[in-house]
N, CA and C atoms as an extended XYZ file, in Angstrom:
180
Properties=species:S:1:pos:R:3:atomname:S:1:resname:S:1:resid:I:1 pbc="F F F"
N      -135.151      -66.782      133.016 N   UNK     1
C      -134.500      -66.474      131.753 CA  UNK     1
C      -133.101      -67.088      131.689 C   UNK     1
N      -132.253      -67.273      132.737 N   UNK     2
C      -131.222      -67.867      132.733 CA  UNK     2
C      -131.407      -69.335      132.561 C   UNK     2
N      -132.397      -69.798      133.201 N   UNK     3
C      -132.479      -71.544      132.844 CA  UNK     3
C      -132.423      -71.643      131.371 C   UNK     3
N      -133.175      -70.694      130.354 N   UNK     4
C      -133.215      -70.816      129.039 CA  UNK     4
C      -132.039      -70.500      128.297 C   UNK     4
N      -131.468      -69.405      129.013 N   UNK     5
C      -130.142      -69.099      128.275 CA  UNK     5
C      -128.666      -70.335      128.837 C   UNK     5
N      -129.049      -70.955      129.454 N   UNK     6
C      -128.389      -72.117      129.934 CA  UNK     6
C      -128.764      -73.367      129.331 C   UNK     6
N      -129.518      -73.572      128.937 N   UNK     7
C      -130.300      -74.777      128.256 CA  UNK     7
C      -129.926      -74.756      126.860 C   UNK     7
N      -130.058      -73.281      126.732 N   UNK     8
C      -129.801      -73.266      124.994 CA  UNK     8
C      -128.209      -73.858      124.428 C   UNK     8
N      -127.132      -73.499      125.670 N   UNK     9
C      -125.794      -73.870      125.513 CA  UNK     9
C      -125.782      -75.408      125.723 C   UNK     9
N      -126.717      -76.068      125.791 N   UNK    10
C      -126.704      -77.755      125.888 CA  UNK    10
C      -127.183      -78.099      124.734 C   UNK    10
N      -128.668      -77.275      124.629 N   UNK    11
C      -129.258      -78.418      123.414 CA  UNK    11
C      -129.339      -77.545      122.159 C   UNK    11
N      -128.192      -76.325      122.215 N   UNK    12
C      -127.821      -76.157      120.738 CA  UNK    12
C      -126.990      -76.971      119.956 C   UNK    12
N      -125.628      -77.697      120.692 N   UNK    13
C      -125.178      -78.535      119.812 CA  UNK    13
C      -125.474      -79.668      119.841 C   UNK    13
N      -125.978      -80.167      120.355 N   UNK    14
C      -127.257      -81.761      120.461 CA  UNK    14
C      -127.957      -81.752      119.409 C   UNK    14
N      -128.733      -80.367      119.154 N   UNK    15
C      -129.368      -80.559      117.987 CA  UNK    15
C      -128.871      -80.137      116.960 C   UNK    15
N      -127.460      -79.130      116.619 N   UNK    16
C      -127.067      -79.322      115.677 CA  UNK    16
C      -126.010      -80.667      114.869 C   UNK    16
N      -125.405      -81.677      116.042 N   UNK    17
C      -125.000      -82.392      115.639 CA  UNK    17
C      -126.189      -83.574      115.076 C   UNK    17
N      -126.839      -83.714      115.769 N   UNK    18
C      -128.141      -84.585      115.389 CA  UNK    18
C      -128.518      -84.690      113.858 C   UNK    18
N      -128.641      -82.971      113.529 N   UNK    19
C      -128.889      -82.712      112.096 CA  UNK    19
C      -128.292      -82.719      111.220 C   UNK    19
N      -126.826      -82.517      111.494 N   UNK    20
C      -125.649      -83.049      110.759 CA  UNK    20
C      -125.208      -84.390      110.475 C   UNK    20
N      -125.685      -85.149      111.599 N   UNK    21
C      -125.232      -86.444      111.108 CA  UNK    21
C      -126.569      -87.260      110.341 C   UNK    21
N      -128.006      -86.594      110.315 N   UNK    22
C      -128.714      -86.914      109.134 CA  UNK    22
C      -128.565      -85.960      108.075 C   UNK    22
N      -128.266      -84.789      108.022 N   UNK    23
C      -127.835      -83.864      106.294 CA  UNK    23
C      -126.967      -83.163      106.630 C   UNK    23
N      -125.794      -82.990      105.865 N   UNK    24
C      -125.025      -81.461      106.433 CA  UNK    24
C      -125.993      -80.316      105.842 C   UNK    24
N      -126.686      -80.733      104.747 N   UNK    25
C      -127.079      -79.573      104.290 CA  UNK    25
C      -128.716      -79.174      105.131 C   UNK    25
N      -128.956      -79.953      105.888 N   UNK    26
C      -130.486      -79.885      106.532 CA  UNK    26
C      -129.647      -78.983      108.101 C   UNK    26
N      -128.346      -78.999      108.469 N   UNK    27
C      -127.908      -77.986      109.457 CA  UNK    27
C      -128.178      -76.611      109.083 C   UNK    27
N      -127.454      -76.642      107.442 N   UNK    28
C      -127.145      -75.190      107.268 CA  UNK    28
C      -128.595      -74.295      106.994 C   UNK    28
N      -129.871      -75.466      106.396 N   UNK    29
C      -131.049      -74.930      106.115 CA  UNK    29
C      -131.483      -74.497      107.759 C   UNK    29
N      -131.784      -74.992      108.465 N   UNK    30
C      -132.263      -74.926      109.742 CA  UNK    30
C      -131.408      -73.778      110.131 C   UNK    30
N      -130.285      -73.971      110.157 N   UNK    31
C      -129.428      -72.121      110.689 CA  UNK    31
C      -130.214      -71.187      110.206 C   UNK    31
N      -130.030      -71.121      108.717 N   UNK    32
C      -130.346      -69.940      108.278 CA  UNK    32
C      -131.909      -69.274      108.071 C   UNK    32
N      -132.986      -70.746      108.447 N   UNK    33
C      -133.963      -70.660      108.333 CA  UNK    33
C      -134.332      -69.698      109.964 C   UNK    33
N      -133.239      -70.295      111.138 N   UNK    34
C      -133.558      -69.339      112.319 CA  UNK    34
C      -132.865      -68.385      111.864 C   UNK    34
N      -131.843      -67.929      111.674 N   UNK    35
C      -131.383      -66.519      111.668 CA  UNK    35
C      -132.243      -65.713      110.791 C   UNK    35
N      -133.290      -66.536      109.511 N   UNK    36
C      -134.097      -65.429      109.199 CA  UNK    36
C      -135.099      -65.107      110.415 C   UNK    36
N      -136.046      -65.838      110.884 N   UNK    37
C      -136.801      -65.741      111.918 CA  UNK    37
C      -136.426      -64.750      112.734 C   UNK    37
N      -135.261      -64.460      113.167 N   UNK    38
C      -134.938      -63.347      114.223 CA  UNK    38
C      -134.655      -62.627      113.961 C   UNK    38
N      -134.094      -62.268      112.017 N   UNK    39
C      -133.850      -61.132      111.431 CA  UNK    39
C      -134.882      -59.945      110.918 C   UNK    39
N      -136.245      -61.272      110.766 N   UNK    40
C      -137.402      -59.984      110.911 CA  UNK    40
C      -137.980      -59.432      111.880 C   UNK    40
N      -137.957      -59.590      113.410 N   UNK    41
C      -138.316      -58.409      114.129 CA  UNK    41
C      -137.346      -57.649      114.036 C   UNK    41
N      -136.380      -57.798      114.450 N   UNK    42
C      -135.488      -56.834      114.604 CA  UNK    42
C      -135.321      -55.951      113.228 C   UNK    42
N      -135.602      -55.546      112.166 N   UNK    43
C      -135.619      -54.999      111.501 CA  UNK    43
C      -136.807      -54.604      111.459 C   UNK    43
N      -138.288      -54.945      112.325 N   UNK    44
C      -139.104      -54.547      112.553 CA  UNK    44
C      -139.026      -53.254      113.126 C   UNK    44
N      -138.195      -53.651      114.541 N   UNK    45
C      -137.959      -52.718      115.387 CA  UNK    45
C      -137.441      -51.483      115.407 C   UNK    45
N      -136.444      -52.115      114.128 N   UNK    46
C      -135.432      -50.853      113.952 CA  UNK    46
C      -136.085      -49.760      112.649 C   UNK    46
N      -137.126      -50.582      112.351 N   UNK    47
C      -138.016      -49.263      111.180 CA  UNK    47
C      -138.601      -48.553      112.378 C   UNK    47
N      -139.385      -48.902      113.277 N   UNK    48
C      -139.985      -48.709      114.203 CA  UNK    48
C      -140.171      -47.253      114.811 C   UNK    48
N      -137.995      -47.347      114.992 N   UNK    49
C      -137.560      -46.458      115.905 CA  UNK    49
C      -137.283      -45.111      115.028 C   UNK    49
N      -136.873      -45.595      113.523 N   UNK    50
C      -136.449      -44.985      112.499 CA  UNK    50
C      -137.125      -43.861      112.686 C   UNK    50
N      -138.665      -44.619      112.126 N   UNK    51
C      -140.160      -43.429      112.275 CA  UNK    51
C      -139.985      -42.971      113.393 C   UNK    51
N      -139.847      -43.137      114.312 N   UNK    52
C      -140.000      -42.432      115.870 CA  UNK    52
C      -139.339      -41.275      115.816 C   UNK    52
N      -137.625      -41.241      115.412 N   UNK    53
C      -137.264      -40.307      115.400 CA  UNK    53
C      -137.300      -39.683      114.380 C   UNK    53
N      -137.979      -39.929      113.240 N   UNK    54
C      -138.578      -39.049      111.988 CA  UNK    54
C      -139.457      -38.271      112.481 C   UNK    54
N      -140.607      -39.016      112.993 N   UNK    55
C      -141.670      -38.183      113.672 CA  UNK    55
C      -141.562      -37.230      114.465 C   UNK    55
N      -140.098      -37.296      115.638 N   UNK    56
C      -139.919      -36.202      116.340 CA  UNK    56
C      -139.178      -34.924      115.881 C   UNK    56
N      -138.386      -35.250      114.439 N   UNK    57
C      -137.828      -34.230      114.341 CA  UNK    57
C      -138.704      -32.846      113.418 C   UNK    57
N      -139.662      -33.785      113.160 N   UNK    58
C      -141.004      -33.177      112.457 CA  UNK    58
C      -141.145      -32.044      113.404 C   UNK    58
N      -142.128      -32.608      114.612 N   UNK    59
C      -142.629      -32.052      115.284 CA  UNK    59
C      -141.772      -31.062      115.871 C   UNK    59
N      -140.743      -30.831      116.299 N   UNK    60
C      -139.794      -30.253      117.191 CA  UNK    60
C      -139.321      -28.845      115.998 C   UNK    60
């Protein structure tokens, strides 16, 4: 997991300069196109837990 979290600090700005110097605006699509990608589990997760502790205060 560290090789990846080490790798990512190389070929994140490799590939964001790459994409910048063919669109600025094809950087900012690609950002925001990942930050959606990772914004839906995690809001997965966090309904998830929501119910969890809905469910327990039911029961209890």
């Amino acid at each position: 997991m560290m090789a990846v979290w080490n790798m990512m600090f190389i070929l994140g700005p490799v590939v964001g300069s790459i994409l910048y110097s063919s669109s600025p605006k094809l950087t900012f699509f690609v950002a925001s196109t990942l930050l959606l990608v990772t914004f839906i589990p995690i809001k997965k997760i966090s309904i998830y837990f929501h119910n969890l502790v809905q469910a327990e205060k039911i029961t209890h």
